[in-house]
Each structure stands twice: as C-alpha cells, then as structure tokens.
C-alpha positions as CSV (number, residue, x, y, z in Angstrom):
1,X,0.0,0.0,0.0
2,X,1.2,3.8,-0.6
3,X,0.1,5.6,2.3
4,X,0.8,9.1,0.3
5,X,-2.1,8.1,-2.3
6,X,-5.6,8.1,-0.9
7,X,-6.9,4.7,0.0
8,X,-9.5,2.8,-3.0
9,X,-11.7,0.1,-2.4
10,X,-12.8,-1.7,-5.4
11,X,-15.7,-3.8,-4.4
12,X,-16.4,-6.7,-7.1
13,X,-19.4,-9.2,-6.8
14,X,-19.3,-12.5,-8.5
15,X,-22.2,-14.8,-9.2
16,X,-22.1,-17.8,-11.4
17,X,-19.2,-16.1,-13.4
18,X,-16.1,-16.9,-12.1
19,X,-14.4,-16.8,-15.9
20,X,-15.6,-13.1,-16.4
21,X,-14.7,-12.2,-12.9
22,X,-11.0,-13.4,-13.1
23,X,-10.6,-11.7,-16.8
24,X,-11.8,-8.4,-14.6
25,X,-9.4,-9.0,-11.5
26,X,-6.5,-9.4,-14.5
27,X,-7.0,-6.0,-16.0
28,X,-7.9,-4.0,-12.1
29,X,-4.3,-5.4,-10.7
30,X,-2.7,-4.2,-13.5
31,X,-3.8,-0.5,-12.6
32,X,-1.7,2.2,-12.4
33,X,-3.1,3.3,-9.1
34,X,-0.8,2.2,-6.0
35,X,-2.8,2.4,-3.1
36,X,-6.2,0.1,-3.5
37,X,-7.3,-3.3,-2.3
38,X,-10.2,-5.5,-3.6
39,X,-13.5,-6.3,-1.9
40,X,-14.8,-9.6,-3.8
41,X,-17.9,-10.8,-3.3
42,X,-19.0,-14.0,-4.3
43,X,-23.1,-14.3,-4.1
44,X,-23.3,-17.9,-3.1
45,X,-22.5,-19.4,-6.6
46,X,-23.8,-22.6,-7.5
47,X,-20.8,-23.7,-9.9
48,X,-18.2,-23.2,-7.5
49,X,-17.2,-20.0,-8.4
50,X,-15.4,-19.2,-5.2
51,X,-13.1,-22.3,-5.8
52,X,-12.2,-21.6,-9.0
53,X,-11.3,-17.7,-8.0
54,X,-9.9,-18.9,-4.7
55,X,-7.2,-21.3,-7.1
56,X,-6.8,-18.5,-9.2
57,X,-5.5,-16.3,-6.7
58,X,-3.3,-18.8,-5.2
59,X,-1.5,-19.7,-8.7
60,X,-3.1,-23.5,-8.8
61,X,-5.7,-23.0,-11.9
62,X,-4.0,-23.0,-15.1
63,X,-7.0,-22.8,-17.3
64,X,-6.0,-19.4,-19.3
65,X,-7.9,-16.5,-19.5
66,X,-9.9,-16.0,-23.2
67,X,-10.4,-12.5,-23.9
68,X,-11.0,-9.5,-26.8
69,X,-8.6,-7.8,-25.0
70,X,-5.5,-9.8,-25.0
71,X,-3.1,-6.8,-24.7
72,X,-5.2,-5.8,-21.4
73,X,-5.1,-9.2,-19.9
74,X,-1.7,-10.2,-20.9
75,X,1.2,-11.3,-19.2
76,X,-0.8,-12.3,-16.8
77,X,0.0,-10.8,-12.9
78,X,2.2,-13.5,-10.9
79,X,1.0,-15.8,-8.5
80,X,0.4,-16.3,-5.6
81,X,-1.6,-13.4,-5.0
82,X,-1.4,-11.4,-1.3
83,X,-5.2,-12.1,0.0
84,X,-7.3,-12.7,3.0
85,X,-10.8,-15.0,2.8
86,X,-13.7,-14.7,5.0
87,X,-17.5,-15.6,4.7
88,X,-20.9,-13.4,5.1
89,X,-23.2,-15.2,7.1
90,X,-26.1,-13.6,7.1
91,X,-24.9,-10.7,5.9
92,X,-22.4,-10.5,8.8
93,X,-18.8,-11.1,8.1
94,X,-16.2,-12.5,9.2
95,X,-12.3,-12.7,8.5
96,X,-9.8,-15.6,8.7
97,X,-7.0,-13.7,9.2
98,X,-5.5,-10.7,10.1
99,X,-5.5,-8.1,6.7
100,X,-1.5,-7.8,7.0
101,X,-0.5,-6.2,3.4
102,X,-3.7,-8.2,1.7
103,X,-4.6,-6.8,-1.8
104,X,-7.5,-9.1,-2.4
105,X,-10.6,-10.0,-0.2
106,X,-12.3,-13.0,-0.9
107,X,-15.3,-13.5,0.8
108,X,-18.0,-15.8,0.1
109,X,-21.6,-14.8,1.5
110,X,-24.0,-17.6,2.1
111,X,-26.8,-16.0,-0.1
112,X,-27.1,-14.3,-3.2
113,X,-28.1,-11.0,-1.2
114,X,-28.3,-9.1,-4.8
115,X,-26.3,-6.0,-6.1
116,X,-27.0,-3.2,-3.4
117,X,-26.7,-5.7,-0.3
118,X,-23.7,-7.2,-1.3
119,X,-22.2,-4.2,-2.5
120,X,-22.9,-2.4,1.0
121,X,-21.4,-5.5,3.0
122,X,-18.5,-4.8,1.0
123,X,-18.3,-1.0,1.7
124,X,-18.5,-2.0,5.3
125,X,-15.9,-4.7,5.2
126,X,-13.4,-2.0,3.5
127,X,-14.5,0.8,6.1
128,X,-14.2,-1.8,9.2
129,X,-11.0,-2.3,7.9
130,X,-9.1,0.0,6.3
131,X,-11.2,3.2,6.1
132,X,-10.4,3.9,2.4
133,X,-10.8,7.5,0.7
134,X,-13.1,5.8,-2.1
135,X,-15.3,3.1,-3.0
136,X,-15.4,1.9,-6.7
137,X,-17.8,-0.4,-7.5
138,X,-17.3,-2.4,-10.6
139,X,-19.3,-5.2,-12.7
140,X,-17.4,-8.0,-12.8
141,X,-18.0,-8.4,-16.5
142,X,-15.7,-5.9,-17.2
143,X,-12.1,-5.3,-18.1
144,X,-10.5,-2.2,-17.5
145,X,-7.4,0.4,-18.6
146,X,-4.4,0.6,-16.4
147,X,-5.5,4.5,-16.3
148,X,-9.0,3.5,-15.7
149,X,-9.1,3.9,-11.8
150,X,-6.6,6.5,-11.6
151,X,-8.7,8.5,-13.9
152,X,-11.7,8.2,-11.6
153,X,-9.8,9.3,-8.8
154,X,-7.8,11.8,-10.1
155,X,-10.9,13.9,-10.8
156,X,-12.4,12.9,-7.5
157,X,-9.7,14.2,-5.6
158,X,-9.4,17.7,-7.9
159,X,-13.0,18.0,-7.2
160,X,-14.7,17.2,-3.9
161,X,-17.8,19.3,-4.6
162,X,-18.5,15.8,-6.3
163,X,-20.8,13.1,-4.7
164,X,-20.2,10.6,-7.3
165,X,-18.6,10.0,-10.4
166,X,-18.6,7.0,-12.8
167,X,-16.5,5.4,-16.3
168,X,-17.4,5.7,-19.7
169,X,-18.7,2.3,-20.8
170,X,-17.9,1.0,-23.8
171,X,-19.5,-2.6,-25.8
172,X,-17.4,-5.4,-25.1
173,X,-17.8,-7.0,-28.5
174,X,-18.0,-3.2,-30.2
175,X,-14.7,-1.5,-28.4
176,X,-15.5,1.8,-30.3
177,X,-19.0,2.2,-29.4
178,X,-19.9,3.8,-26.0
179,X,-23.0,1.9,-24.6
180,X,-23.1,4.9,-22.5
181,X,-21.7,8.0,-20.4
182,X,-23.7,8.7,-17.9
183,X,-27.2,9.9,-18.4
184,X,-29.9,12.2,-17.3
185,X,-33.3,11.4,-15.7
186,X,-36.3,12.9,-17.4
187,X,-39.4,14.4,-15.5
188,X,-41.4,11.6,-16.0
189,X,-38.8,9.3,-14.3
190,X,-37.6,7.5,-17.0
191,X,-33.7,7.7,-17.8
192,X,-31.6,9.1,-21.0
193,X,-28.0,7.7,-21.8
194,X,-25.7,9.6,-23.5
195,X,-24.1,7.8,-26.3
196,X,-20.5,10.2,-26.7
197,X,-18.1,12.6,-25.0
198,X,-14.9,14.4,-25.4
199,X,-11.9,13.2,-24.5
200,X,-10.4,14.6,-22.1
201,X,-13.8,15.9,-20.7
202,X,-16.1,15.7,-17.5
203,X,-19.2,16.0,-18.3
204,X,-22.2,16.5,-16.2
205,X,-24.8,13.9,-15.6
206,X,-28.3,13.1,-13.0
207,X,-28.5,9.4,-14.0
208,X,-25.3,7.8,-12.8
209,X,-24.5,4.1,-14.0
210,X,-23.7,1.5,-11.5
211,X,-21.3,-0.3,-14.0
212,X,-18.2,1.2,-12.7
213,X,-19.0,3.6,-10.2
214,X,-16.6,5.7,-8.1
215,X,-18.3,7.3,-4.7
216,X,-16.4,9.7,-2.1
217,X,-16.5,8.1,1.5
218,X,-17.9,11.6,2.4
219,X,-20.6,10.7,-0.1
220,X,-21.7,7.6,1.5
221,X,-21.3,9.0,5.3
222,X,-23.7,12.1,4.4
223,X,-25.9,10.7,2.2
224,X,-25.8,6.8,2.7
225,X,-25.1,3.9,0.5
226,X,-27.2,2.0,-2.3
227,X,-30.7,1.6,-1.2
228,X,-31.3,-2.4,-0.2
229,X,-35.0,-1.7,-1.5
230,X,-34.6,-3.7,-4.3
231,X,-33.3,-6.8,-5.4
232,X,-32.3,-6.9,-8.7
233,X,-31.4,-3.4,-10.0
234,X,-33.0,0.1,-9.7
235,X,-30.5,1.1,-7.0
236,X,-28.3,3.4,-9.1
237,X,-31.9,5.5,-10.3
238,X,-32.6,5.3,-6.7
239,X,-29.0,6.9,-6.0
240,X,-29.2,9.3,-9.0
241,X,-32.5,10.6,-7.5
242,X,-31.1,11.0,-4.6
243,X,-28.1,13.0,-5.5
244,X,-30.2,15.3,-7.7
245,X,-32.8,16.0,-5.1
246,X,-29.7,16.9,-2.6
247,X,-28.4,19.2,-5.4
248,X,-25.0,16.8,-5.7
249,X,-22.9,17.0,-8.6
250,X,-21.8,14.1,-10.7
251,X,-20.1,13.2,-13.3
252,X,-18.8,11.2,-16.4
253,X,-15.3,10.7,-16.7
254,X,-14.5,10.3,-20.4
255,X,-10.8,9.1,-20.2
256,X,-12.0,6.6,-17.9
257,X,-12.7,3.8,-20.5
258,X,-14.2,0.4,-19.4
259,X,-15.7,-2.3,-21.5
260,X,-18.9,-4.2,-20.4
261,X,-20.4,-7.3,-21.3
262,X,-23.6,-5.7,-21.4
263,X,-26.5,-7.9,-20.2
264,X,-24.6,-10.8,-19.0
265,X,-25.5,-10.9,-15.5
266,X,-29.7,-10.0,-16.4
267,X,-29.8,-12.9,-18.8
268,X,-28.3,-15.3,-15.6
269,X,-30.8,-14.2,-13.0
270,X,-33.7,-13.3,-15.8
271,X,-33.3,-16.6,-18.0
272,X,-33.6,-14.5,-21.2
273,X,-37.2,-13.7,-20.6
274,X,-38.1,-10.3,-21.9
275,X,-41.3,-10.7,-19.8
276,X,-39.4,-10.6,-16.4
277,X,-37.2,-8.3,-17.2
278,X,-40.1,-5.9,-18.2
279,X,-41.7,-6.8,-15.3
280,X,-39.3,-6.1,-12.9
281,X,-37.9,-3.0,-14.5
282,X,-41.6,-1.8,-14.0
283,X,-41.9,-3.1,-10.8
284,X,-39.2,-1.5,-9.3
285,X,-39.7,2.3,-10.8
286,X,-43.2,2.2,-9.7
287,X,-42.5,1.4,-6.4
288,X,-39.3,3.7,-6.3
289,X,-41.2,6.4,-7.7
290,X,-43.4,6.5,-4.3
291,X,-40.5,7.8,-2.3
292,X,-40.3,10.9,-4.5
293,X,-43.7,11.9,-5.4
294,X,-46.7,12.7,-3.5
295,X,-49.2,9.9,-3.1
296,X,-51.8,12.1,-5.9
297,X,-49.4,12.8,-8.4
298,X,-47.4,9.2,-8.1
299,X,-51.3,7.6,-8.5
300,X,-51.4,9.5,-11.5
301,X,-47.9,9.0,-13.0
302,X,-48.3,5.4,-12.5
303,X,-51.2,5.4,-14.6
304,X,-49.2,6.7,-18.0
305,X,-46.1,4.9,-16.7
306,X,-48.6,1.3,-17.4
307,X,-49.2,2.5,-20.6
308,X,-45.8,2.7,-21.3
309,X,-45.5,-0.9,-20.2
310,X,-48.3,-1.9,-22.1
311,X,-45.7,-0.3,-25.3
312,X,-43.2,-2.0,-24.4
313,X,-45.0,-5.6,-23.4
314,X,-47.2,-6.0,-27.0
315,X,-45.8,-3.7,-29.4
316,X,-41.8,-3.6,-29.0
317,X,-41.6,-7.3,-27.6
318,X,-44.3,-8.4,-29.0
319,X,-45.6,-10.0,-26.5
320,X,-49.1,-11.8,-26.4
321,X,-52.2,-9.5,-25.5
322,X,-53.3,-11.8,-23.3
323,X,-50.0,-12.0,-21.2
324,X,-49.7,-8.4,-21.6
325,X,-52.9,-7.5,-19.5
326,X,-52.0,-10.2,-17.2
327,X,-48.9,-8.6,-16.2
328,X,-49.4,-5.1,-16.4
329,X,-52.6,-5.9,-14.2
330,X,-50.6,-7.2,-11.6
331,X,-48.1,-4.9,-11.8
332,X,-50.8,-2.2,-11.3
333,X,-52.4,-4.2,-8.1
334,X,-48.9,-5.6,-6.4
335,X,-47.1,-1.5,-6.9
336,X,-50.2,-0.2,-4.5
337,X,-49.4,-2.4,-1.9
338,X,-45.7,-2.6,-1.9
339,X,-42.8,-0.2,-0.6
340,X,-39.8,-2.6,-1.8
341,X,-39.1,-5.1,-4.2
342,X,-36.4,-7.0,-2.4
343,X,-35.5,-10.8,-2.7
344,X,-37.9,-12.5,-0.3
345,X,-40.5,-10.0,-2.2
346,X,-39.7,-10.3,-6.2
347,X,-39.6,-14.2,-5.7
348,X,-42.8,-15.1,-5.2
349,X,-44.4,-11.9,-7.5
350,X,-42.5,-14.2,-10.6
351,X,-43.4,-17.4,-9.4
352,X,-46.9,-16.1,-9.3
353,X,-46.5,-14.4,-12.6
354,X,-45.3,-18.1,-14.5
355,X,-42.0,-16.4,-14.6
C-alpha cells in the first residue's frame, strides 16, 4: 500500500461467473493506481465459483484466460496473490486472518443477497478495515485500462464538490461504441443515456450508472449507501435521485474507459425472458417512484407509466395481448401495496406471474 495516495476500495461481486470475474481482476491489478485493495464478493455461486477464484488467486488454476482484449489481460500478474478470505453469514462477516498487506478480499456470502446488499457488505468490510478514501464499484463483467481507476480518482480528488462520479462504458464486443456515459433522468422518471463525449472531458450527468461507479466516503457518510429496497437493479436510479434531489454534482469521466459485457448478468438471474425483465424493471420504478412523489401525483404518473408498459410488453416485444394485461394488471395491483421489491419480495411476485 502507498500511504501518500488516498486509499481505494474496489468492491467486485461474483455470481455464477467466475471466468468473467477473473478476466476483470486481470486487468484491475494491472492498474496504475498504487494504493487500493479489492473487496470480492461471491453471491453464493452454484458452480463453485469461489473455488475456481480462490485457485486463481493462489497460482493453482491453469486454465488461461480467453479475452478480446489480450493486450489488457496479458502477461498475466504472478502468482500467488497477497489475500485474505472470509464468509458473510447472514450478511455479517467474518475474516480468517489478520488483513496484513492483503490486496484481495475474498469472501464468500451464504446467499445471493443481490447487487445493493452485497455491495454495502462490502463498503462496510473496506470501512471496518481500512477506512479507504473511495469506494469503486465495478461489474465483474468488465475489463478495465491501467488508467481507468486513476482516472476516476484523479478527478475525485481535484473536485470534492463531487458526490459521485462513474466510467465511460464502452461494448465489449463493439470497443469503439460507447454503450453509455452517464445519463440524465427525465421528468417523467424514465432515464436518457448519453451515447458520446470528449476526451479529455467531465461531463455533467443526473443518471449515474452503477457499471463502474466511483463514490467519495464523504458521499456515502452524508448521504448513505445504495438503497437495499430492491433486489435486482433500480439502486443506481434510486442513487441518482437521490443525489439530484440533494443538489449533488456528478459526473462522467471520459478518459476513464471500461468495457462491459452488457446484459450478461440479467440474462443469468432473468433466463432471457423479456417478460421478467419488463416486469421487474416496472416493478421496481413504480415502487421507487413513491418515495419521490406525493401519493396524488405518483397515482397518476403510474397510470401513464402502465401505458408505457403496455408499449413495451405488446408492441416492441411483441408479446401476447393476453399475457400483456395479465402482467401489467398485476403490476398495477402488487405497486399499491408494496414499498420494496427485495428478494424475499420479487420471488414469489415471478413465481406467481409463470416467470
């Protein structure tokens, strides 16, 4: 560790992925940032994930790493790797040793507790233990520049009127495209990306992407963490609106480049089903959307929002009529009665849905 460069934590979950998480640890140890350690997750995989990373980390798995980005990946860092293991029990953790010089934490939780629960375990376990200056959160299906992280920070540390500030995703599989760069939330509470920006430019957003996200410690102890409301995404919106209602700025970095496998991790939990995702998309703004309107003008936003549904459901996805009013009528009767869509919640909504 450099104690002259403000302290990172770079908090990385892994479920069911362990090939994509180890192609992402690969390109974050190569970073040009000195001082950081790494929080990783795994969410109670069922293909023994935390094995496979586990062996990785400790030089005894020699299946090699396939990736677009050989020149990011390769020479691979040297074994064995500094690290300390632990487990989340019910979303308490403990340690098996003392965190000595330790650049990797590899904990294994005994639930898949989703992305915001997770996540927060992990900003606790860095806090607990050694108080960084940042937390980055990062998809494990990405890969990174050796600039990436320094990036993040440099501009964090230049500019601490900021409460957030987040990567320019790129496509995996389409390195020159940007799947987006921050966004902007609309009235109506639906979300714009934006699709390009200068090099060598900040520029201003209200919708802040979770993909590779880079939040102040003052950020967090003034204005919380992710909000555990939800299960299975919504908790970056939920964070944007959050920030903007506080009058917080954030923003895109556009030299800090990172390259996502976008939709890898839905299609796991969401088996490819267009219907759940819609449905849980919906699910969760409608019920977000309660905490920051009035009861009156969230009963009547939620009436064009189901149209929009309806759009989405028959026309664009071209989904059944039949299933279509099926879902969007329960959509309409479970959002009344609900103020969270969290695991124990979601499950049994899609198992009563057919999904």
């Amino acid at each position: 560790m450099e104690p002259e460069y403000p302290g990172i934590a770079i908090i990385i979950l892994n479920w069911n992925s362990w090939r994509d998480t180890l192609e992402c640890l690969e390109t974050v140890l190569k970073s040009d940032y000195p001082n950081f350690r790494v929080i990783l997750i795994d969410n109670a995989s069922a293909d023994n994930s935390y094995d496979h990373i586990y062996r990785w980390c400790t030089g005894q798995l020699d299946e090699p790493i396939n990736s677009q980005f050989p020149d990011l990946i390769y020479p691979i860092v040297s074994k064995p790797l500094d690290i300390c293991t632990g487990k989340i029990l019910n979303r308490k953790y403990s340690l098996n040793s003392d965190i000595g010089n330790s650049r990797i934490f590899l904990l294994a939780n005994n639930e898949n507790s989703g992305f915001a629960v997770a996540n927060n375990i992990g900003i606790r376990v860095a806090c607990e233990q050694f108080n960084p200056d940042f937390y980055v959160l990062l998809n494990n299906d990405t890969v990174i520049r050796s600039n990436t992280i320094s990036e993040l920070v440099r501009h964090a540390i230049d500019n601490p009127d900021f409460a957030a500030l987040q990567s320019t995703i790129y496509k995996y599989d389409q390195p020159g495209q940007i799947a987006n760069a921050g966004g902007t939330i609309l009235p109506w509470g639906q979300t714009k990306y934006y699709k390009s920006i200068q090099p060598g430019t900040l520029h201003p957003i209200t919708f802040i992407n979770g993909c590779a996200l880079c939040i102040p410690r003052m950020s967090i102890e003034k204005y919380g963490p992710l909000t555990e409301q939800f299960f299975f995404g919504e908790e970056d919106f939920e964070f944007s609106m959050r920030m903007k209602r506080a009058r917080q700025k954030m923003v895109c970095v556009a030299d800090s480049e990172v390259y996502h496998k976008i939709g890898i991790s839905s299609h796991l939990y969401l088996d490819k089903k267009i219907e759940k995702k819609v449905l849980l998309f919906a699910l969760n703004r409608t019920v977000d959307m309660k905490i920051f309107y009035s009861r009156p003008v969230w009963l009547i936003w939620r009436c064009f929002f189901i149209l929009y549904f309806f759009y989405l459901y028959w026309i664009r996805y071209r989904v059944s009529l039949g299933t279509t009013c099926h879902l969007l009528g329960l959509i309409y009767s479970w959002s009344d009665r609900m103020n969270d869509v969290r695991k124990e919640t979601v499950e049994p909504i899609l198992h009563q849905a057919g999904l």
